[in-house]
C-alpha positions in Angstrom: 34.4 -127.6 92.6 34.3 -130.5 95.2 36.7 -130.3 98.0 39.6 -132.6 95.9 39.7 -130.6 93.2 39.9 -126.9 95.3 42.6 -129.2 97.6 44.7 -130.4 94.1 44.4 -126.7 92.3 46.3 -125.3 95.9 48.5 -128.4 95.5 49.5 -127.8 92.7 50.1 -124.0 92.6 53.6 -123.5 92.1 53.9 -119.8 93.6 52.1 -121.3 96.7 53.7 -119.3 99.7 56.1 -121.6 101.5 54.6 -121.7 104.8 51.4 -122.8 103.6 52.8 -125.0 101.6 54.4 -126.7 104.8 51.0 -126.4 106.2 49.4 -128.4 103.3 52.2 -131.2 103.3 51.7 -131.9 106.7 48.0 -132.7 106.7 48.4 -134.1 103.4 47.9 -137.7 104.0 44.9 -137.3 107.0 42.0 -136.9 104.5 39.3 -136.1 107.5 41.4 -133.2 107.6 41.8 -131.8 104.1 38.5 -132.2 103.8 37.1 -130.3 106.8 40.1 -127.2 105.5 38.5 -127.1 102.1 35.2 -128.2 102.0 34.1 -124.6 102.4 35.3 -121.3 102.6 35.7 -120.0 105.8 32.5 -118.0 106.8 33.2 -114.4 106.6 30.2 -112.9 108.9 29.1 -109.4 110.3 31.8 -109.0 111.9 34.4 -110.9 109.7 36.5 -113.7 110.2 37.7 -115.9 112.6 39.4 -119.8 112.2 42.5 -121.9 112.7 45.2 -121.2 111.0 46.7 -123.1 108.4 46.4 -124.5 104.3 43.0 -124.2 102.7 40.4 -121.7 102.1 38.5 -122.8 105.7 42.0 -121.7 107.3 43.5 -118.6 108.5 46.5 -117.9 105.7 47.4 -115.2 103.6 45.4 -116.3 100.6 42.6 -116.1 102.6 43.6 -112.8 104.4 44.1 -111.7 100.8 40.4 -112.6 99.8 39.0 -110.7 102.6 41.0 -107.5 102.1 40.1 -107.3 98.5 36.4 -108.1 99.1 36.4 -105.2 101.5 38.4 -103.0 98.9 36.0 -103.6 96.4 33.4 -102.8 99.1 35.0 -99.4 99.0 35.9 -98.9 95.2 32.2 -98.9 95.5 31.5 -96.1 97.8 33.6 -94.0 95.0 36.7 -91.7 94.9 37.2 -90.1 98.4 36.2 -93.1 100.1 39.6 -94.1 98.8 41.2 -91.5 99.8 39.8 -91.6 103.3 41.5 -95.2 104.0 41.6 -98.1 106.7 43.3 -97.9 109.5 44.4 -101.8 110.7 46.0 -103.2 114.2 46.7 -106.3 115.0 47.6 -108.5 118.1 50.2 -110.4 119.1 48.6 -113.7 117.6 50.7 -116.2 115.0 51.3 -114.4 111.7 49.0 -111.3 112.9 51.5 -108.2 112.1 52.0 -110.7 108.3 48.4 -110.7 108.2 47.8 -106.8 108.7 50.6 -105.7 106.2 48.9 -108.2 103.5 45.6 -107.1 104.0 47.5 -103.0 103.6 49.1 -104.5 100.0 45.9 -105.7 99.0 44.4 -102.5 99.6 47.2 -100.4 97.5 46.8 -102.6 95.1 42.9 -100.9 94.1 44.7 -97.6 95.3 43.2 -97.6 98.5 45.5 -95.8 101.4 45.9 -97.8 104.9 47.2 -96.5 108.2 49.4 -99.5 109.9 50.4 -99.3 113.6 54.0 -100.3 114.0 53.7 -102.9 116.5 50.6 -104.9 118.4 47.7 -102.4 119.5 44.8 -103.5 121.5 41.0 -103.6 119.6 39.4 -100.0 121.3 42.7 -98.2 119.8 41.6 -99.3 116.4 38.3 -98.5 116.2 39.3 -94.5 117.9 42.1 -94.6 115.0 38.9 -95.5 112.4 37.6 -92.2 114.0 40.7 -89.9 115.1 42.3 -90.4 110.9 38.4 -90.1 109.6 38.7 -93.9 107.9 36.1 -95.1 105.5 37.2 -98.8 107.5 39.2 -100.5 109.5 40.7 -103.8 109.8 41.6 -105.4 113.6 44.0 -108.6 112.9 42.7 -110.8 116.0 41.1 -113.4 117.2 40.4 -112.3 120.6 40.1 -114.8 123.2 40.4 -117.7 121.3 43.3 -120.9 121.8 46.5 -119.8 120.4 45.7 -121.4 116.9 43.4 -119.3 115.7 43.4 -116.0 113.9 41.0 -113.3 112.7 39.9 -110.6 110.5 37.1 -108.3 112.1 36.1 -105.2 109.7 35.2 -101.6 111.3 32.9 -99.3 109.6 33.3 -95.5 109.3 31.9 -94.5 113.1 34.6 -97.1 114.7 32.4 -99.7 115.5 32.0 -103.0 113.8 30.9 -102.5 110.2 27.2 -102.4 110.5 24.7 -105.2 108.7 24.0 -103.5 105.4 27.4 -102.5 105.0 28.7 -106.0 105.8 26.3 -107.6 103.8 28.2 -106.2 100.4 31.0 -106.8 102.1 30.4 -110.8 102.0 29.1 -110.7 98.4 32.2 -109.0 97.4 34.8 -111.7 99.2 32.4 -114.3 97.6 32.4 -113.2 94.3 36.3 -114.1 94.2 36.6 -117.7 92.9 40.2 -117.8 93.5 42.1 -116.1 95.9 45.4 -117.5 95.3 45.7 -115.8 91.7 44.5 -112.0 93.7 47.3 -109.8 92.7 50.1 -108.4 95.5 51.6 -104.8 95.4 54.2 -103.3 93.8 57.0 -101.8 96.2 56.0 -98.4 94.6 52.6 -99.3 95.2 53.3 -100.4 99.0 55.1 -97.0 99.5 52.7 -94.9 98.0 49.6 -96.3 99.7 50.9 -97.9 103.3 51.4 -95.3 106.0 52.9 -96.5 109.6 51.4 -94.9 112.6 52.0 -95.9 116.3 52.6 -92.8 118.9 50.8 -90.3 117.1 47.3 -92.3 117.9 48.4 -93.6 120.7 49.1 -89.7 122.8 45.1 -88.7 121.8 43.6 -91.7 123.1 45.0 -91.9 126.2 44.5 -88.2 126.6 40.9 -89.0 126.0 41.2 -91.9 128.3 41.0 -89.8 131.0 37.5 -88.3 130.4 37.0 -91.9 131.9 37.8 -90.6 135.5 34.0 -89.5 137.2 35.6 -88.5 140.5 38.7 -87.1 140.3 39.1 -85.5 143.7 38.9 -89.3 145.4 41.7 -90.3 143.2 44.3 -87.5 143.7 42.7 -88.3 147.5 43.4 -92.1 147.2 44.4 -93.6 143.5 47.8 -94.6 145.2 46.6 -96.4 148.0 44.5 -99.2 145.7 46.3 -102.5 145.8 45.6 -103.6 141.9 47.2 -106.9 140.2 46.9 -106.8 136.6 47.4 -109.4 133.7 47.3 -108.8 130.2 47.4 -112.3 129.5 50.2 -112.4 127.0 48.7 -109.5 125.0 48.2 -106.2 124.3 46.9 -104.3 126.9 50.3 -103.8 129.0 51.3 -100.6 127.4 48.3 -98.7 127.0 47.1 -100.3 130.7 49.8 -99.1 132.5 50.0 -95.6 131.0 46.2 -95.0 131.4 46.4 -96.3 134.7 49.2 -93.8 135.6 47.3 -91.3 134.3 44.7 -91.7 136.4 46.9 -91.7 139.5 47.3 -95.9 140.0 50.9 -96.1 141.2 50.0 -99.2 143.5 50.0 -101.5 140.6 51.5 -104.7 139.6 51.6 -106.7 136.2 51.9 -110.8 136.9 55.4 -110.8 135.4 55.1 -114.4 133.7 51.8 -112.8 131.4 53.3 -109.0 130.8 54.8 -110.7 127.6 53.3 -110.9 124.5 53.2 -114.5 124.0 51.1 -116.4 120.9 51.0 -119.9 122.7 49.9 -118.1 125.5 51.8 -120.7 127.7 50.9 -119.8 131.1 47.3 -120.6 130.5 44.8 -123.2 128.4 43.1 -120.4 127.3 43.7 -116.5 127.2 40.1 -115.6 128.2 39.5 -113.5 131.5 35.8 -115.3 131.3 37.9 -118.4 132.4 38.0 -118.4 136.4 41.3 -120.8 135.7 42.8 -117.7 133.6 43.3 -115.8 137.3 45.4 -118.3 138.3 48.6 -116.5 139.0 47.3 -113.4 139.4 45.5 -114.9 142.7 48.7 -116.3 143.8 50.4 -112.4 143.5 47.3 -111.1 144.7 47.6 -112.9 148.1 51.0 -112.4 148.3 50.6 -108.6 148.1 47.1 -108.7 149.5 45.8 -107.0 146.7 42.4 -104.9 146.7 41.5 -106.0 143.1 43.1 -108.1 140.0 42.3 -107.3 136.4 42.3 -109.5 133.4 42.3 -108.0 129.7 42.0 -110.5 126.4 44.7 -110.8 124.3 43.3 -107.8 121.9 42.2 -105.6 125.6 38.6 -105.1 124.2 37.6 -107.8 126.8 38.2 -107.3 131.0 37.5 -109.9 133.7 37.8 -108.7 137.5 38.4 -110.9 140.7 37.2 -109.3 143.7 38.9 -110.1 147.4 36.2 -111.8 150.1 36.2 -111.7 153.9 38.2 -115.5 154.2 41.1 -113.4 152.1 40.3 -115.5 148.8 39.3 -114.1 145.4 36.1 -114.6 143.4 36.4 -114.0 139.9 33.2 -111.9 138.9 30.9 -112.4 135.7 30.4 -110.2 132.7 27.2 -109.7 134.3 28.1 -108.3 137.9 31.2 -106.7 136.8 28.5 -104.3 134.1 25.6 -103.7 136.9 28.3 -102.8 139.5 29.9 -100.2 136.9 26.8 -99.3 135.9 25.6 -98.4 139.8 28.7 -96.8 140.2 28.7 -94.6 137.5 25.0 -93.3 138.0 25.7 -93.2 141.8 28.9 -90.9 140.8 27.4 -89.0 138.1 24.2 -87.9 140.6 26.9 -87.4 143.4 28.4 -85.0 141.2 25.6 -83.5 139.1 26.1 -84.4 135.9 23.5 -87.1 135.5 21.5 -85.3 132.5 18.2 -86.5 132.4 17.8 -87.9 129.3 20.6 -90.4 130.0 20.4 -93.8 128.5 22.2 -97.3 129.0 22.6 -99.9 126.6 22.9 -103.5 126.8 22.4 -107.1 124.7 19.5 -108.3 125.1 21.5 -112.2 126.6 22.7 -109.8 129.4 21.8 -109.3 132.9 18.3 -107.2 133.7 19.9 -106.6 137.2 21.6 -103.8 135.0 17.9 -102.7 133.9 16.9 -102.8 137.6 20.0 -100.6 138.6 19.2 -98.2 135.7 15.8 -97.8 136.8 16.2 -97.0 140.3 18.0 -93.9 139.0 15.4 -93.3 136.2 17.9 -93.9 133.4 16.3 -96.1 130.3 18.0 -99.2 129.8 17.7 -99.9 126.0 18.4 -103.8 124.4 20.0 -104.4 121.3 20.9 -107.1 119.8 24.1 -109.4 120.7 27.3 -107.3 119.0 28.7 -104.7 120.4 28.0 -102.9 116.7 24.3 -102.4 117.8 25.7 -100.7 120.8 27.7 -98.4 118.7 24.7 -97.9 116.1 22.5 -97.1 119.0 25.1 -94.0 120.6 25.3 -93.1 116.7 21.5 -92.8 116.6 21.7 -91.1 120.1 24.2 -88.1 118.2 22.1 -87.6 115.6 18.8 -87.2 117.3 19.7 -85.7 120.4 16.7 -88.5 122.0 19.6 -89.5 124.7 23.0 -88.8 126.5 24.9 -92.0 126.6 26.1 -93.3 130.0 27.5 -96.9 129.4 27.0 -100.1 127.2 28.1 -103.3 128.6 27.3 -106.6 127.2 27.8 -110.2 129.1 30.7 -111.3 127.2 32.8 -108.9 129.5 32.7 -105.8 127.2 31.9 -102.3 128.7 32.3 -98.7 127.2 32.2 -95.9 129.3 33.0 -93.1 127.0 32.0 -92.9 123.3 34.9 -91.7 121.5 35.6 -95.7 121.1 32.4 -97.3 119.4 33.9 -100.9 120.6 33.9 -102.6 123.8 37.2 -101.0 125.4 39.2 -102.6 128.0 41.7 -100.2 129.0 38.4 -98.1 129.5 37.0 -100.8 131.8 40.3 -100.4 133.6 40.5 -97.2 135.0 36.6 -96.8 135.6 36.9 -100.4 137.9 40.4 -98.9 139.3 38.1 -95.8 140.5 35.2 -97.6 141.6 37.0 -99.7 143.9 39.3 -96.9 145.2 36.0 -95.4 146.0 34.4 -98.1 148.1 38.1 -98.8 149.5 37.4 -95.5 151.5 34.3 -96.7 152.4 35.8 -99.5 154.3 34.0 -101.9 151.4 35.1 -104.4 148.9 33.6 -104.9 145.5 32.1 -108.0 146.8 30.9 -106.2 149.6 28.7 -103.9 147.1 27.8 -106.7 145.1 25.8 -108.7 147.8 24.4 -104.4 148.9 23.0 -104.9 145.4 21.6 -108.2 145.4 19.9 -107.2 148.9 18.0 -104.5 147.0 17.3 -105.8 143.7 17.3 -109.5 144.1 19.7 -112.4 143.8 20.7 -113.1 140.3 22.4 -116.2 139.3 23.5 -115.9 135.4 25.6 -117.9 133.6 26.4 -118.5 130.0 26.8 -122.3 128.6 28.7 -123.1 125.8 28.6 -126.1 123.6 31.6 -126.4 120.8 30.7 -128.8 117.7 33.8 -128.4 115.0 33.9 -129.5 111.4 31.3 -130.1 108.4 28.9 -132.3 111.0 29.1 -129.4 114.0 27.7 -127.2 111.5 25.0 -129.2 111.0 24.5 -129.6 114.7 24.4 -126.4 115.1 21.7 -125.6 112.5 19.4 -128.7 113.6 19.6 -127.8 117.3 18.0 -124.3 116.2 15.4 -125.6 113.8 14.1 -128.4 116.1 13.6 -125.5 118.9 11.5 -123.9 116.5 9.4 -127.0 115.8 8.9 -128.2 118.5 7.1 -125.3 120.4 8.1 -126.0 123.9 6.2 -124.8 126.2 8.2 -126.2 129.6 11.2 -126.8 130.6 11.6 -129.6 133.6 8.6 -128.2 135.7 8.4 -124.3 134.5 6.1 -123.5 132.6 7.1 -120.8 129.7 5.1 -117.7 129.6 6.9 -116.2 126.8 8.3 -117.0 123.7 10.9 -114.5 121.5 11.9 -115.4 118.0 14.3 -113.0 116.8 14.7 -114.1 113.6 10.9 -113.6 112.5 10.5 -110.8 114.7 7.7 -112.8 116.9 7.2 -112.5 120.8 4.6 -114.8 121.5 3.0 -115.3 125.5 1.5 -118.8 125.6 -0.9 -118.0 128.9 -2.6 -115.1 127.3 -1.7 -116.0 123.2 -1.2 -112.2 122.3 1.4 -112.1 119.5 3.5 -109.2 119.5 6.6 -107.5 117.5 10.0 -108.0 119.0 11.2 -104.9 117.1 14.8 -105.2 116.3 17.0 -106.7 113.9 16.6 -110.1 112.3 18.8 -112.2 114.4 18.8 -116.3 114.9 18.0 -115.9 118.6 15.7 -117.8 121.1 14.7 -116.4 124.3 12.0 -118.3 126.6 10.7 -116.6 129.9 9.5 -118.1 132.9 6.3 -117.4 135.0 9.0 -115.5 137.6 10.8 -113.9 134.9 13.8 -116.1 135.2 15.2 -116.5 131.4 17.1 -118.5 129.1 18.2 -118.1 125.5 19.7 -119.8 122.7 21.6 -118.9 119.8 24.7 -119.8 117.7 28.1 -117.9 118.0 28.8 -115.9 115.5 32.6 -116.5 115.5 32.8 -119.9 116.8 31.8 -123.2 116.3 29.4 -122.9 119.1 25.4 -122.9 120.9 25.5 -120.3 123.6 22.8 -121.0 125.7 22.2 -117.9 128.9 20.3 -118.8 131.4 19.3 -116.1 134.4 17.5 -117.0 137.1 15.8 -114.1 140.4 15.7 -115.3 143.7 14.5 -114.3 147.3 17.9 -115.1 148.7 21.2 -117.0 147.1 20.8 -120.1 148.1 17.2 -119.9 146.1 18.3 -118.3 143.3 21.2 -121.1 142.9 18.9 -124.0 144.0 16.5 -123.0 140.5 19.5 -122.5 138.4 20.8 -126.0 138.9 17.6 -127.0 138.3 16.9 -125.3 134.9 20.4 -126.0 133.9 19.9 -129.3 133.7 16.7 -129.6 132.1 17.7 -126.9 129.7 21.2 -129.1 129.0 18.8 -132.2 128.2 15.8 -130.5 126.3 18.8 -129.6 123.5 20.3 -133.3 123.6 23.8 -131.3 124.1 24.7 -132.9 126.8 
């Protein structure tokens, strides 16, 4: 069916639900519009769903909430009778139409007899995937979209272990939610149906994960010595991490704490800040303006669904620099080996794991403590597949997983990135350098002085609608054609192709297995071993290009950044 005719058969259903009908009428005379909600469905990926909300089956709505549900419960009609019976736990955030969203997708479910486990109110990302584990789910279902603008919703599906459903399993997964033609005829529940099948938790997940929460503390002598001293601002950015934060930070023995009042409300227009992402330096904003005025040690930002934490550390001048993903992951990485051999429980088999777009200052760290340092692929699943493989073979102890994107796990009993995790490990590090007369920023630069100055960035480029697609898709395939073997003046010395599984060095011409995952990735190296690489977002319309760059001192390491950031920018024609 072309666009018109999928746009007229909504039209013109007369059981449409009313607020999508409202949706529909007021796009209904911008064609460019209609056409870019209904051209296609929306792309339902590894790890789900994610798109603007509104009429059309490349919108957010309940139709296509529906379609996704009862593509996953079809998903687990085939995995038999007690897969059934085990269930899906779902969460959701505190995004337009989220808590609609989750008890849809629990209706859908009843309605192939499948039980579901909904919290009562907004719960951040990590509590889901421990519920997928605590009520021994066959699946989960988290209702967010994450960091995105206040538009947008999402669907992300968990697999049995509590991480994001892994790629064979979401594989069937799509070719079920594809092989339904029309998802506004997919049948709703029956109230005997509803009652029968959807179960309401809140509290009784909520006591065991903070309890387990604490197995995050490495040192607690230093912090019934000093937790109540550390000055910490903290912003949950309109979202979800509030409760949970402030009751693990309690826990741990943070009294000195405050929230920035204006952004301790769950908000979905998010209206203190363009966007709710603590990757944006602009997102700090008024927790730098408490910070100063209480001259606080450290301030904390968490996502909207708390699976994501930012960190802005204080400098000598009395200012605030807002960390990367990067730095904030090799400085709880050092701190974490450094504690764990302080204390003798650094086993030697430990292992860290990390994507292979983020920082190898991490792999320096872990090396200087003869830890392995293991790559996976981009998704915090592969992290979580990785500890899985870890359990079953005994090969290594798991110490941390961090990815660039501002994700960290410290303890395993989540098999997602985990915020409020983040938050009381960063809480203790800093306590623990406090006493020490140091600031993070103070250990950051220690590190730099030993293992090199590392300037890392990620670049985004955003290209929406039918033609961004395309962009998107040519971009990739002309990197592949054409080969390139320099960028401005640098020569490339090696070539990655993840997606054909190729590592290819163009001074010697040895051609070698990457061995992972298909995945369309591009990752050039430099003579020096500065990096970049290229690939598309999986959630958003975007090209993420990372760039990391090793220098001598800062000033060198920033001087080569601008330099390949620029000639990077043009060799894409993204600019």
């Amino acid at each position: 069916m072309s666009w018109k005719e999928i746009y007229k058969q909504w039209s013109d259903f007369n059981e449409l639900d009313q607020k999508v009908r409202t949706d529909l009428e007021e796009v209904e005379n911008d064609e460019h519009e209609l056409e870019d909600a209904f051209f296609a469905p929306l792309e339902f990926g590894t790890a789900g769903m994610r798109g603007v909300l509104g009429a059309g089956i490349n919108r957010m709505n309940i139709y296509t909430i529906r379609q996704a549900a009862k593509g996953l419960a079809l998903f687990i009609e085939s995995l038999g009778e007690e897969a059934k019976k085990r269930g899906v736990a779902i969460a959701y955030d505190c995004r337009y139409q989220s808590k609609e969203f989750a008890m849809v997708s629990a209706g859908t479910l009843a309605t192939h007899g499948i039980k579901s486990y909904v919290f009562e109110s907004l719960r951040p990302t990590p509590e889901l995937s421990y519920a997928v584990r605590e009520l021994n789910c066959i699946s989960g279902i988290m209702i967010t979209a994450s960091h995105n603008p206040s538009n947008y919703n999402g669907f992300k599906v968990y697999g049995e272990d509590g991480g994001q459903m892994p790629p064979k399993d979401a594989d069937a997964v799509i070719e079920f939610v594809r092989s339904i033609e029309n998802p506004l005829i997919i049948a709703v529940p029956s109230a005997e149906q509803e009652k029968e099948f959807v179960s309401i938790i809140g509290a009784d997940i909520d006591e065991p994960y903070l309890e387990k929460v604490k197995s995050v503390t490495i040192d607690q002598e230093l912090l019934n010595r000093s937790a109540k001293d550390l000055k910490l601002i903290f912003t949950p950015l309109h979202g979800t991490g509030k409760m949970l934060g402030e009751k693990a930070l309690l826990n741990a023995g943070f009294t000195g704490f405050e929230f920035v009042p204006e952004q301790a409300v769950a908000d979905p227009d998010f209206t203190t800040v363009k966007s709710p992402n603590p990757e944006d330096s602009a997102a700090f904003e008024y927790a730098i303006k408490l910070g100063k005025e209480k001259n606080a040690d450290l301030l904390i930002a968490t996502d909207p669904d708390a699976d994501r934490l930012g960190a802005a550390v204080k400098l000598p001048n009395g200012e605030y620099q807002v960390l990367s993903g990067n730095q904030i992951g090799s400085l709880m990485l050092q701190y974490i080996l450094d504690a764990k051999k302080r204390t003798g429980t650094l086993n030697q088999n430990s292992a860290a794991l990390k994507s292979i777009v983020s920082s190898e200052l991490a792999t320096s760290i872990a090396t200087k403590y003869d830890v392995e340092m293991i790559n996976v692929l981009t998704g915090f699943k592969f992290i979580a597949e990785k500890i899985k493989e870890f359990e079953a073979t005994g090969s290594h102890t798991f110490v941390f997983g961090f990815e660039e994107s501002y994700g960290y796990l410290v303890q395993p009993f989540v098999r997602d990135k985990d915020a409020i995790q983040a938050l009381v490990l960063i809480a203790e590090m800093t306590t623990y350098y406090k006493e020490q007369g140091l600031t993070l920023y103070d250990v950051l630069l220690e590190i730099y002085k030993e293992h090199g100055f590392y300037t890392e960035k990620t670049i985004s480029f955003t290209f929406s609608g039918i033609d961004g697609i395309e962009k998107i898709k040519n971009i990739m395939l002309q990197l592949r054609e054409q080969k390139i073997t320099k960028v401005g003046d640098y020569k490339i010395a090696i070539q990655e192709d993840y997606d054909t599984d190729v590592c290819e060095n163009l001074l010697s011409g040895e051609v070698t297995s990457i061995g992972l995952p298909k995945s369309n990735v591009l990752k050039y190296y430099l003579e020096d071993g500065s990096w970049f690489a290229v690939r598309p977002s999986g959630t958003e319309p975007k090209v993420k290009i990372y760039l990391s760059v090793k220098g001598d001192t800062k000033e060198a390491s920033a001087t080569k950044f601008s330099q390949l950031e620029e000639a990077i920018t043009k060799l894409l024609q993204v600019n």
